[in-house]
C-alpha positions in Angstrom: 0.0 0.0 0.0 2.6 2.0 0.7 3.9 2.6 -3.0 0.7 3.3 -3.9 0.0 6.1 -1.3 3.2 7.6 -2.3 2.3 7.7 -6.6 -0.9 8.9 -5.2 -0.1 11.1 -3.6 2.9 12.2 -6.2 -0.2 12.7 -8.6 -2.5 14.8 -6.2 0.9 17.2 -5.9 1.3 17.2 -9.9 -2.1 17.9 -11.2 -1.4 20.7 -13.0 2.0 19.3 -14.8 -0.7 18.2 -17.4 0.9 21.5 -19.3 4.4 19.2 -19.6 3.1 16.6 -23.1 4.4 14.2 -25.1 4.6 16.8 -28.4 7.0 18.8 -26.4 9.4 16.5 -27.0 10.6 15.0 -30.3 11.4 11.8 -28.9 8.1 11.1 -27.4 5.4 10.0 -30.3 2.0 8.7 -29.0 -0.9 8.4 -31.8 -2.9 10.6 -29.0 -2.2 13.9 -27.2 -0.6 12.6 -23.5 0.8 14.6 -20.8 3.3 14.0 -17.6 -0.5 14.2 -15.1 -1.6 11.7 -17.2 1.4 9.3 -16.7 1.3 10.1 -13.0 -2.0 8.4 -13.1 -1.7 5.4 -14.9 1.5 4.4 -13.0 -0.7 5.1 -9.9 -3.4 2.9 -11.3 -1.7 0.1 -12.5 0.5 0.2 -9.2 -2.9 0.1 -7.3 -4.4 -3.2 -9.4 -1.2 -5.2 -9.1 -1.4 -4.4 -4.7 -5.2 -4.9 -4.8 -4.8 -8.1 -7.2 -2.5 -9.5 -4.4 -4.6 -8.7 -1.6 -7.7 -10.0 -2.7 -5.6 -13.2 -2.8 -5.0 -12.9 0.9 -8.2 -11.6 2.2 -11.5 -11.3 0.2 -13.4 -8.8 1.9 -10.8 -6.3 0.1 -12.8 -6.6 -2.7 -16.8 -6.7 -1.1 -15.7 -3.8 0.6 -14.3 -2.0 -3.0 -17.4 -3.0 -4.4 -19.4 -1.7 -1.8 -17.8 1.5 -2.4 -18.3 1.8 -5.9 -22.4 0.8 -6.2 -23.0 3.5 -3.7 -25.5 6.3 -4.7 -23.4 8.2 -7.3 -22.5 4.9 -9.2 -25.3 5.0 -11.9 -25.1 8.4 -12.2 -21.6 8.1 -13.0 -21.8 5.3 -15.4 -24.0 7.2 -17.4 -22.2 10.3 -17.2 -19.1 8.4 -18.6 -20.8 6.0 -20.8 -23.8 7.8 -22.2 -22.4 10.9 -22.3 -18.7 11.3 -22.7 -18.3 7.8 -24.8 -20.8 8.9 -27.0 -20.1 12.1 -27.4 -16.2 11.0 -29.1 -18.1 9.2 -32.2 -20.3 12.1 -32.6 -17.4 14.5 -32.7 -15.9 15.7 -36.0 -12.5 14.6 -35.3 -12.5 11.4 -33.2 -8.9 11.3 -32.6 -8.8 14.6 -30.8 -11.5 13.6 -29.4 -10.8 10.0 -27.7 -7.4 11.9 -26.3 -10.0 14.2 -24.6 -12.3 11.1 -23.1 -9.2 9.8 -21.9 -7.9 12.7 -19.7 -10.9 14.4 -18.9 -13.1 11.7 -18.2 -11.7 8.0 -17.9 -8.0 8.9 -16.3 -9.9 10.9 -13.8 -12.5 8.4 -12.8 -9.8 5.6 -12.7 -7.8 7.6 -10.2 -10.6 8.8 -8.1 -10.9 4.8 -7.4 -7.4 4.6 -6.1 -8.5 7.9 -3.7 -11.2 6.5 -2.5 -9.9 2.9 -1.9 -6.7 4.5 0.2 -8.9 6.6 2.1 -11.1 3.6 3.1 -8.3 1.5 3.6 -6.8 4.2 6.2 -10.0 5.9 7.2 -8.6 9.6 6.7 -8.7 11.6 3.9 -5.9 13.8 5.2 -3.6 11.5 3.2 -4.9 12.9 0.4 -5.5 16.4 1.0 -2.2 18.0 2.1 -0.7 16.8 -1.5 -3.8 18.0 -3.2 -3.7 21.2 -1.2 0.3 21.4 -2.1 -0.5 21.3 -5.8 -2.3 24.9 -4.9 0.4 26.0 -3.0 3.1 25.7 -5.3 1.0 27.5 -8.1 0.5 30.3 -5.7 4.0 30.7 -5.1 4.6 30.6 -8.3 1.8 33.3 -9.0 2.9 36.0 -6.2 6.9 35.5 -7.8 5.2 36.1 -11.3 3.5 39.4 -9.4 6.9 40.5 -7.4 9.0 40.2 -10.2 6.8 41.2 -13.3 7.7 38.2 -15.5 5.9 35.1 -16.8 7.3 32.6 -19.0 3.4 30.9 -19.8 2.1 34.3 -20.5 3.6 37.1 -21.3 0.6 39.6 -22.3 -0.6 38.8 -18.6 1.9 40.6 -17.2 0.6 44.2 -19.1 -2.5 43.2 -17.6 -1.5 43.0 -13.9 -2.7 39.5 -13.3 -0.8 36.6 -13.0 -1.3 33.4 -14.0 1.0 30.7 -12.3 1.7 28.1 -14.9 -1.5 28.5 -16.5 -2.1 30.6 -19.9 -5.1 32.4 -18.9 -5.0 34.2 -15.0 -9.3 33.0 -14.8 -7.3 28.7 -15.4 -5.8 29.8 -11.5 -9.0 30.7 -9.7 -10.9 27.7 -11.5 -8.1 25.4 -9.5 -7.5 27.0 -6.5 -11.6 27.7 -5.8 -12.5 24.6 -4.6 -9.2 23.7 -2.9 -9.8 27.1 -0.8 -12.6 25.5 0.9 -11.0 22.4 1.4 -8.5 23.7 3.1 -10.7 25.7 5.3 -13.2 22.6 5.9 -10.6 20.5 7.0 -8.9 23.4 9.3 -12.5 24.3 11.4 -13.2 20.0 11.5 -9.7 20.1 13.3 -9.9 22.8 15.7 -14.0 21.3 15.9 -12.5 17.8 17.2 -9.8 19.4 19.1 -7.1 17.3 17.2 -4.4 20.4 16.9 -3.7 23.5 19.2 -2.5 26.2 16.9 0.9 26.9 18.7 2.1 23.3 18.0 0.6 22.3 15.1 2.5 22.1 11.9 -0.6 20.8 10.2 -2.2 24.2 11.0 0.0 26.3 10.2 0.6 24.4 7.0 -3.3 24.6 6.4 -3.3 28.5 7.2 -0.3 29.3 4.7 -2.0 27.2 2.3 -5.6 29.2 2.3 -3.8 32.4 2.5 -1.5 31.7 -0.8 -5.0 30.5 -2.3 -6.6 33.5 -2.1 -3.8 35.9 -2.6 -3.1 34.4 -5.7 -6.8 34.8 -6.4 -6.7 38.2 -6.1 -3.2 38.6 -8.1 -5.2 36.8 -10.9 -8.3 39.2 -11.1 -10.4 37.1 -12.3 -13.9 38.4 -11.7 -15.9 34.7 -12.0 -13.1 33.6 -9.2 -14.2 36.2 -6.7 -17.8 36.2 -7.5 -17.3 32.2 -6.4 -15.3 32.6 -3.6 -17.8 35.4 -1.8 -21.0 33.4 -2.7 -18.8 30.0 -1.9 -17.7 31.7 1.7 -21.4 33.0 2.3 -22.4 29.3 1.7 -19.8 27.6 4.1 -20.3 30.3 6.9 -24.3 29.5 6.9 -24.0 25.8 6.2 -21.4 25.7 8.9 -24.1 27.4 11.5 -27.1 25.3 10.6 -26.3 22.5 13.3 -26.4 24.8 16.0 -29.8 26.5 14.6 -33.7 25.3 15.7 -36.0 24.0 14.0 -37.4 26.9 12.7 -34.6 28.5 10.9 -33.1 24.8 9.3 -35.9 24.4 7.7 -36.1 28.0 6.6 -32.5 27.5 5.5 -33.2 24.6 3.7 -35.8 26.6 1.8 -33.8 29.3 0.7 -31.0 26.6 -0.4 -33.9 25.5 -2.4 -34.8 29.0 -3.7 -30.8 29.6 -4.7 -30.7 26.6 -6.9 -33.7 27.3 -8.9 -32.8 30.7 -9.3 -29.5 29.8 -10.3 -30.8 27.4 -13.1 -34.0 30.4 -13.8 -31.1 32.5 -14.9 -28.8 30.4 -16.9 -32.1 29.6 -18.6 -33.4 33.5 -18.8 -30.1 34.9 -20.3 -29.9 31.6 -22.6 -33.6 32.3 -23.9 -32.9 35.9 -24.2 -29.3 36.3 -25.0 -30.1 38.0 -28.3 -31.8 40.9 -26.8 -28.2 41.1 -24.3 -26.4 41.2 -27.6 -28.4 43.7 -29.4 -28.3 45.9 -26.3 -24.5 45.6 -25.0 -23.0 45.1 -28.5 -19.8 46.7 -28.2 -17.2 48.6 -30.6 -14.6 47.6 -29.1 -15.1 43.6 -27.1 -14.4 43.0 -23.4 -14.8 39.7 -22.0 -18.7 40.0 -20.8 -19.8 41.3 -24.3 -17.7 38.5 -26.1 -19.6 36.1 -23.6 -22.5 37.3 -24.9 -21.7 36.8 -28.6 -20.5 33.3 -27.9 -23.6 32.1 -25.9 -25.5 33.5 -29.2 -23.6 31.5 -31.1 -23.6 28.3 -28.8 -27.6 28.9 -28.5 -28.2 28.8 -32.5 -25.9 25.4 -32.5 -27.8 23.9 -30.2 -31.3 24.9 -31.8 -29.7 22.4 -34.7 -28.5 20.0 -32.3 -30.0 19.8 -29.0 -29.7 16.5 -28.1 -26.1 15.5 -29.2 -24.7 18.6 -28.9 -21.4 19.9 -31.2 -19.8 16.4 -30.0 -16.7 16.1 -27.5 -13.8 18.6 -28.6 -15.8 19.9 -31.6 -17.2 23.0 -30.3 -14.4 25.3 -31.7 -14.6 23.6 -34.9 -18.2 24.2 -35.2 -18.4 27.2 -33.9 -17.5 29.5 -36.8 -20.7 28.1 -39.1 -22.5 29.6 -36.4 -20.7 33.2 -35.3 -22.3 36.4 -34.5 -20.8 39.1 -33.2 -17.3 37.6 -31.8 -15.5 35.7 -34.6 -12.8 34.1 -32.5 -13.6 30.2 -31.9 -12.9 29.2 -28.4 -12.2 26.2 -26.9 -15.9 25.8 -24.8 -18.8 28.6 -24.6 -18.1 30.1 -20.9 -20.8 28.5 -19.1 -21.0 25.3 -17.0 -24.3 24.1 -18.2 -23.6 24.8 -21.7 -20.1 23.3 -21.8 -21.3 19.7 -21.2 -24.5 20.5 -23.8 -22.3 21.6 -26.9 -19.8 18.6 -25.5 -21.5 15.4 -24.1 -25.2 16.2 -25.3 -28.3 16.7 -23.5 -27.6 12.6 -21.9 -24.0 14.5 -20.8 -25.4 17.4 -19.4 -28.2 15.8 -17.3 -25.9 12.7 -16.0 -23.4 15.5 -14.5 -26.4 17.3 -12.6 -27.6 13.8 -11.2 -24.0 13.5 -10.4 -23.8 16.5 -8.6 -27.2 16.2 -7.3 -26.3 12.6 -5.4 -23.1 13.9 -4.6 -25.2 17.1 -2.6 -27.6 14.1 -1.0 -24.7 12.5 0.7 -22.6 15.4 1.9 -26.2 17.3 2.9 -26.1 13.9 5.9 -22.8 15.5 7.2 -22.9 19.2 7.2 -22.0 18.7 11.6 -18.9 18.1 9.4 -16.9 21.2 8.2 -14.6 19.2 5.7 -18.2 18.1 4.2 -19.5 21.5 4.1 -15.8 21.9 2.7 -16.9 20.0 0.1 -19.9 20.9 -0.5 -18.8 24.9 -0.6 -16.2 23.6 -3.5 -19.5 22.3 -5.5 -21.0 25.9 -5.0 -18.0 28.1 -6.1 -17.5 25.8 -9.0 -21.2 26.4 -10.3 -20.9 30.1 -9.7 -17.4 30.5 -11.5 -19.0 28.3 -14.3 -21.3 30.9 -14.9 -19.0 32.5 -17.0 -16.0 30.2 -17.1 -14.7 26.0 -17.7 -14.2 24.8 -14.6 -14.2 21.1 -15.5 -12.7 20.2 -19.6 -9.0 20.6 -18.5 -6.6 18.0 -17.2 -5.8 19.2 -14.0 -9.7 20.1 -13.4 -11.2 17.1 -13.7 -8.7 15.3 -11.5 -9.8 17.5 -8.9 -13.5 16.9 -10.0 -13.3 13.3 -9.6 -11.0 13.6 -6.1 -13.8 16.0 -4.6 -16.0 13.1 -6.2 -14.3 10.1 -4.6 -14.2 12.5 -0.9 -17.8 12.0 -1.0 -18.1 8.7 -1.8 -16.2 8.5 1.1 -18.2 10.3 3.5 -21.2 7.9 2.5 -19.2 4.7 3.2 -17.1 5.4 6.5 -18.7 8.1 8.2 -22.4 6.7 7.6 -21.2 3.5 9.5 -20.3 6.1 12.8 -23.7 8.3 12.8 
């Protein structure tokens, strides 16, 4: 197990070494696009079978208790989110080679590892394992982010640096917040459950301290970045973890009026993606610029993206064929991104409708389990992570990228976790 923890954790550390790939290299030649992440995570993997092949040899309830793991509530949901919607998506795509190297890294590699997660946080019943390397991968980018900001350069993107934004080793300064988001609240779920079962005391505690540095890098290097959709998230994100994190303590009265107004917010969330969706050619018509910043571009693209989808709205432009597409259909921004800005919209145009409504059962089954646990704050960690990456993906990707999805599919497997160990204590 113990060469397994260690790739793993190796992995969690490296997520966003995805940007080292085969093609920079003339001596590497793969018939599909592969990065260093994505070696991380089959070494892991295959690591991981040939210890759990042995094991099961040795004791048998290795595997019933895997298997337990695995058909839990957000099985099905997952199967068809992978299967019906990703798989399907690469034959439907215009170029299906491109397109398998994306189901690959952003969806099976992902799920594959998330397994290995989940099965060494059962076998040690801690998830800490897993967190300080995950939480490391984020500190390292924000070093790397307030040295881009003391010094004024940056080798990934130069035009950043007129800007005033950094961008760690990322290309665009908004590819920072969309990683470091959900490990901010992580961070500070796992910091309030240790002080809450008087595990550390802060003079003493490297952990702490360690955890501290960690959520202050986060958000300094959020701020360095400037991205608008990151601080939108992380103050609706915080607002969520600071009521969730009070509704044990409140009577009757006011959980359930909580509950209500949780109720309300998601609604209304999904009321406006649908409202500006419907009506996005009346935004364009009114905001249509002379000279394009990134909301009125947003605009032109979801106009774009919405008379696509009126051709295609139950298979969507196919996986990795929404930039190829995209000019047959352009309005008022001419320049073919890789996605259209928008959470909901980014699995439509790439998995299909199938795609799109497997990740909301997904998310919604994943809410169901952490919702038993919110005496927890590493749960309502978890939980504020899922909130700041909807309200980021208002306007941004927060899931097609490498790095992304691992973390996806780790907040995933933390869950899953949640439903198998800690159900068996309450």
């Amino acid at each position: 197990m113990k060469a397994v923890q260690i790739l793993a954790s190796l992995t969690l550390a490296a997520l966003p070494l995805y940007i080292i790939r085969c093609k920079s290299f003339s001596w590497c030649q793969s018939p599909l696009p592969f990065t260093l992440l994505e070696l991380f995570i089959l070494a892991t993997f295959f690591v991981w079978i040939i210890w759990r092949v042995s094991s099961v040899r040795k004791e048998k309830k290795v595997l019933q208790r895997l298997f337990k793991g695995l058909t839990g509530p957000l099985f099905w949901p997952s199967v068809l989110f992978l299967a019906g919607g990703a798989t399907i998506a690469v034959f439907l795509s215009a170029d299906q080679r491109v397109a398998a190297g994306i189901w690959k890294a952003y969806f099976v590699e992902p799920a594959l590892f998330s397994l290995v997660v989940l099965d060494l946080s059962i076998e040690k019943k801690s998830l800490s394992w897993a967190i300080v390397p995950l939480l490391f991968s984020g500190l390292w980018l924000s070093v790397l982010a307030v040295w881009q900001a003391v010094t004024g350069t940056n080798q990934f993107a130069t035009y950043a640096i007129s800007q005033g934004r950094v961008t760690a080793v990322y290309t665009t300064p908004n590819a920072l917040g969309l990683y470091l988001g959900p490990l901010t609240f992580l961070a500070l779920g796992f910091l309030f459950e240790l002080f809450r079962q008087k595990q550390i005391k802060l003079k003493k505690s490297s952990l702490a301290w360690y955890l501290i540095i960690s959520l202050l890098g986060f958000i300094l290097a959020i701020y360095l970045s400037k991205s608008r959709g990151a601080g939108l998230g992380v103050i609706v994100a915080l607002l969520a973890f600071s009521l969730m994190a009070i509704y044990p303590i409140l009577s009757n009265f006011w959980q359930t009026l909580f509950r209500f107004s949780a109720f309300f917010a998601v609604v209304a969330y999904l009321l406006l993606n649908i409202f500006v969706f419907v009506k996005i050619d009346s935004f364009v018509s009114t905001y249509k610029p002379t000279t394009q910043n990134s909301i009125t571009a947003r605009f032109c693209i979801w106009q774009a993206t919405k008379k696509m989808l009126a051709d295609r709205p139950i298979t969507g432009a196919g996986l990795s064929a929404y930039q190829k597409v995209y000019p047959s259909y352009a309005t008022c921004y001419s320049e073919a991104h890789l996605y259209p800005h928008n959470i909901l919209l980014n699995f439509w145009t790439e998995t299909g409708m199938v795609g799109l409504l497997a990740f909301l059962w997904v998310i919604y089954r994943c809410w169901k389990i952490l919702d038993r646990f919110v005496n927890n704050f590493l749960a309502v960690g978890l939980l504020s992570a899922m909130v700041y990456i909807f309200i980021h993906g208002l306007v941004d990707v927060p899931y097609f990228k490498n790095d992304l999805a691992a973390e996806f599919w780790v907040l995933l497997s933390m869950a899953v976790w949640f439903n198998i160990t800690q159900a068996k204590k309450s």
